[in-house]
N, C-alpha and C positions, 0 to 999 in steps of 0.2 A: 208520809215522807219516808222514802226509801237510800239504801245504800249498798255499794258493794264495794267491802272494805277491803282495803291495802292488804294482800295475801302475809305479805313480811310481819305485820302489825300484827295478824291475828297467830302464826308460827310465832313470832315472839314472845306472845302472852303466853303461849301453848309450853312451849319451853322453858318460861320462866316458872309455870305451875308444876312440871316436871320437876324442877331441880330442887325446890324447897316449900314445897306444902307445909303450913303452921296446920300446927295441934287444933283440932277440932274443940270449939267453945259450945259449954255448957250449953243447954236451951234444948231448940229442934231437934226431936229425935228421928224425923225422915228429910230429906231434901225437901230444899225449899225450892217450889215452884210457881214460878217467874209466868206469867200472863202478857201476851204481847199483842196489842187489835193490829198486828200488820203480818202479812206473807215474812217468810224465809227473803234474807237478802236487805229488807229494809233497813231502814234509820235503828225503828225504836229493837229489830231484830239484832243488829251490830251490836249498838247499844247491851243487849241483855248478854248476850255474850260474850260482849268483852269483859262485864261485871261477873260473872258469873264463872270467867276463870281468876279473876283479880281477889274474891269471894272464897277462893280456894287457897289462893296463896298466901292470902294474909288472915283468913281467920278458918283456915281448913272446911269450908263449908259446901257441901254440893249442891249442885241447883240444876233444877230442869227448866227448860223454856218450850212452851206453850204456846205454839204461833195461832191465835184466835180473830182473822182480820172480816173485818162487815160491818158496818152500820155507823159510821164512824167512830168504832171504838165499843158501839154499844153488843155487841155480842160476848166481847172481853169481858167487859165490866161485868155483863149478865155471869158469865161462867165464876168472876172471881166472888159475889155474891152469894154465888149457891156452893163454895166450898166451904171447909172449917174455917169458921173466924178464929184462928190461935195463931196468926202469924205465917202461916207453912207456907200459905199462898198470896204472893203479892202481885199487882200488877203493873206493870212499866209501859207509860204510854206517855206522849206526848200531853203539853199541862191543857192542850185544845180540849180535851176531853170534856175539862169542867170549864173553861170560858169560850169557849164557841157553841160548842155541839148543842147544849140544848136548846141554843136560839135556832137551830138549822132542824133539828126533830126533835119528835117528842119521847125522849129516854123513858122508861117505865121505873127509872129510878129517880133520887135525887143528889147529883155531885157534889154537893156540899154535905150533906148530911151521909151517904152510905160511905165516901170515900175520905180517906187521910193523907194529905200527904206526908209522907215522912222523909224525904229528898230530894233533893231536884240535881238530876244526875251530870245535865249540860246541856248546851243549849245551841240555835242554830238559823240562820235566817233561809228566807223564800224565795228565790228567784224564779224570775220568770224568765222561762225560754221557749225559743221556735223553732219546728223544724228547717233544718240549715240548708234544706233545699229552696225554701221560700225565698225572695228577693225583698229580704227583713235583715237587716243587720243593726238596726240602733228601736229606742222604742219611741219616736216618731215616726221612722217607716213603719212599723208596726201600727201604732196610731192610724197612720195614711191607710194603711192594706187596710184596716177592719173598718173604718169608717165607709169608703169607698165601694162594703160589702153588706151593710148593715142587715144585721139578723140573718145573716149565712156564716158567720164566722165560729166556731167552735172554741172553747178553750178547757182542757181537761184539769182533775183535781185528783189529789190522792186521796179521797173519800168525799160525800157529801157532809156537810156540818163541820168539817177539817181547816183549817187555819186556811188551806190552799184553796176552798172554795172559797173562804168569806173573802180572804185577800183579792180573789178574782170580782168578785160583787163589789167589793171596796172601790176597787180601780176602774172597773165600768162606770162606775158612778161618777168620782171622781173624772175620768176623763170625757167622760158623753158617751160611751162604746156601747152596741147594742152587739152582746154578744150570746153564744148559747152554752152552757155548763153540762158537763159531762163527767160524771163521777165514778171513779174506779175503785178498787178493793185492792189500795196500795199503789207506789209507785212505779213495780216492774210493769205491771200489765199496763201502767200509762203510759210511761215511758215507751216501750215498744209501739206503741199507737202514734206517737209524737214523734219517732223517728223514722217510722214507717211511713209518714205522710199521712195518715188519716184524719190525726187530730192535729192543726196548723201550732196551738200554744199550749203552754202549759206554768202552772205557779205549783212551783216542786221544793223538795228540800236541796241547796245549795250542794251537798256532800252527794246526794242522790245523781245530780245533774251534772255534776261537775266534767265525771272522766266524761261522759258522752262529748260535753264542749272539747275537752283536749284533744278530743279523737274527731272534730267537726260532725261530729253527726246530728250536734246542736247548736242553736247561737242563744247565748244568754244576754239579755236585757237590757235588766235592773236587778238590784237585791232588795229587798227587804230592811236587812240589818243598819245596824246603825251606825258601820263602816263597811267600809266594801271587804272582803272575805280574801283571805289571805290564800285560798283556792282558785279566787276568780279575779285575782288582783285587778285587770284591766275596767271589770264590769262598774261601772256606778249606782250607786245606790240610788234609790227612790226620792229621797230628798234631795239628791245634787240633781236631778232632774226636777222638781219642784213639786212631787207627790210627798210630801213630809209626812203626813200624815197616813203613810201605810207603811212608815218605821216601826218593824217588830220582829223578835225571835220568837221561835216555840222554843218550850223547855222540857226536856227527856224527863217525867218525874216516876219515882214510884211511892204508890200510892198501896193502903192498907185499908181494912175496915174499920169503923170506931169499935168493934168490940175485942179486937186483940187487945191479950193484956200488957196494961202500960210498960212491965218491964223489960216484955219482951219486945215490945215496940221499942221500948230505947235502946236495947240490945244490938235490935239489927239495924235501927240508925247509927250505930257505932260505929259497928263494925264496918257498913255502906261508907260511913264516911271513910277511914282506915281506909279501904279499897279504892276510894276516890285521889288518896296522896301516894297510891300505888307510881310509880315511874312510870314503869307498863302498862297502863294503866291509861299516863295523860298522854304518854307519847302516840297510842292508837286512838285517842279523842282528838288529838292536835293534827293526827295527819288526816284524820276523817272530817277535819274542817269543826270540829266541835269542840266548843268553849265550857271549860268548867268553870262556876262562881268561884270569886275569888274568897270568898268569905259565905259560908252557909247559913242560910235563916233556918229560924226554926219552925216547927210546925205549924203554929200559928204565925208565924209571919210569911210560913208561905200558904196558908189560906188567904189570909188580908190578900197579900198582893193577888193572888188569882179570882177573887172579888173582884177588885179594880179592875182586871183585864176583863172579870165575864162583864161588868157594867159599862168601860169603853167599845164592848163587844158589840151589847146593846142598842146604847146610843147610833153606833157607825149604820148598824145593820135595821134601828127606827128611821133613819133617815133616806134611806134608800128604799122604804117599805116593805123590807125584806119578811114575810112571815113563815114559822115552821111548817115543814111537813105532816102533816098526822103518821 
């Protein structure tokens, strides 16, 4: 899931990290670098950047970002693995990581056991859109076009094993559609396929897709979420069309290894949170269409819940026969 943020939002953080940088806290004695499985431009890419001056300004902290995108996720993970487990290197991805992807391939690790999470940064729904030259404007003509086509119709994803594919297999399913999957390394290079006319659909991140609708260079759907997006006001959600059951956001999280120690681990959960009550902060998440919890679980309680989602994961993806790739 990709994005290209509000230019004002990201000068605004810019400027607000200019005018009063806090005192650098104890702990990390080099920048902390930030792991991202998506190209420059993305969702989880915004995301780490907008943190990562908000990180500066309220707890004096530098940080690198590290765009690592391939394998849905699994290239990332791999690099944040093989660096120092003491905290220095975290990675921010999308919470697909550990409730999708391993039913879509087979990781060479384990998401529950190598990764932690430590916060869940905000969160975002999927919509689906089609190129706007197509004679698709609601999603029963959509419906219509791919039936009409069956096993010729394409629909792209922001990686294999990614919320965007399962959601795409979810809803074939669910609607009878025999369509063919097509997996990209990120939203930009999908996107341009999708408005270029190559690829007719696509199940994208909302904040990703959005300017393209404003600008008709796309027509959006349905959403995901479990209201319709204050981005995409007109578009309805999957449940007021009677697909309820592909109601769901992904969650921006970052994640740690279990062998950083605890107190550095609570350290920069702290301070992450701090950065999260930044102004500047929610104001460039709110115009990016991205939702902060309103109240933060803690670590284990965002394991539990990402349990739940890999095992609804499951379930969706046995009943459609879906098996991983080797």
């Amino acid at each position: 899931m990709n994005i290209h943020p509000s230019r004002r939002c990201v000068l605004a953080l810019l400027a607000a990290c200019a005018a009063s940088p806090a005192p650098a806290q104890p702990g990390l004695r080099r920048p902390l670098r930030l792991i991202v499985p998506a190209p420059a431009g993305g969702t989880a890419d915004f995301v780490a950047r907008a943190l990562t001056q908000a990180l500066h300004t309220t707890a004096g902290l530098t940080a690198v970002i590290d765009n690592r995108p391939g394998v849905a996720g699994a290239v990332a993970t791999e690099v944040l693995l093989s660096a120092p487990r003491d905290g220095s290197t975290l990675l921010l991805s999308p919470n697909s990581l550990v409730t999708e992807v391993p039913y879509t391939i087979k990781p060479r690790y384990d998401p529950f056991k190598d990764l932690v999470p430590l916060v869940e940064l905000a969160s975002i729904g999927i919509v689906l859109v089609a190129d706007a030259d197509l004679s698709v404007r609601t999603l029963q003509e959509m419906l219509d076009y791919v039936k009409a086509r069956p096993g010729q119709v394409t629909y792209a994803s922001f990686g294999p094993g990614t919320i965007s594919h399962v959601k795409g297999l979810q809803f074939c399913r669910a609607a009878g559609l025999d369509m063919q999957h097509v997996g990209y390394k990120g939203s930009p290079p999908a996107l341009l396929d999708v408005v270029g006319g190559r690829v007719p659909f696509m199940f994208d991140g909302i904040t990703t897709s959005a300017p393209h609708v404003r600008a008709q260079r796309l027509r959006a759907l349905a959403v995901t979420s479990p209201r319709r997006s204050p981005l995409l006001p007109d578009v309805p959600t999957f449940a007021e069309l009677g697909y309820g059951d592909l109601t769901q956001t992904v969650a921006m999280t970052l994640f740690a290894t279990p062998e950083v120690p605890a107190a550095a681990a609570a350290q920069l959960r702290r301070q992450v949170l701090d950065a999260l009550r930044s102004p500047e902060l929610l104001a460039a998440f709110t115009t990016a269409g991205l939702e902060v919890a309103a109240q933060q679980q803690t670590t284990d309680d965002l394991r539990r819940a990402m349990r739940r989602e890999h095992e609804r994961t499951g379930r969706i993806l046995d009943s459609i026969g879906h098996t991983p790739a080797s």
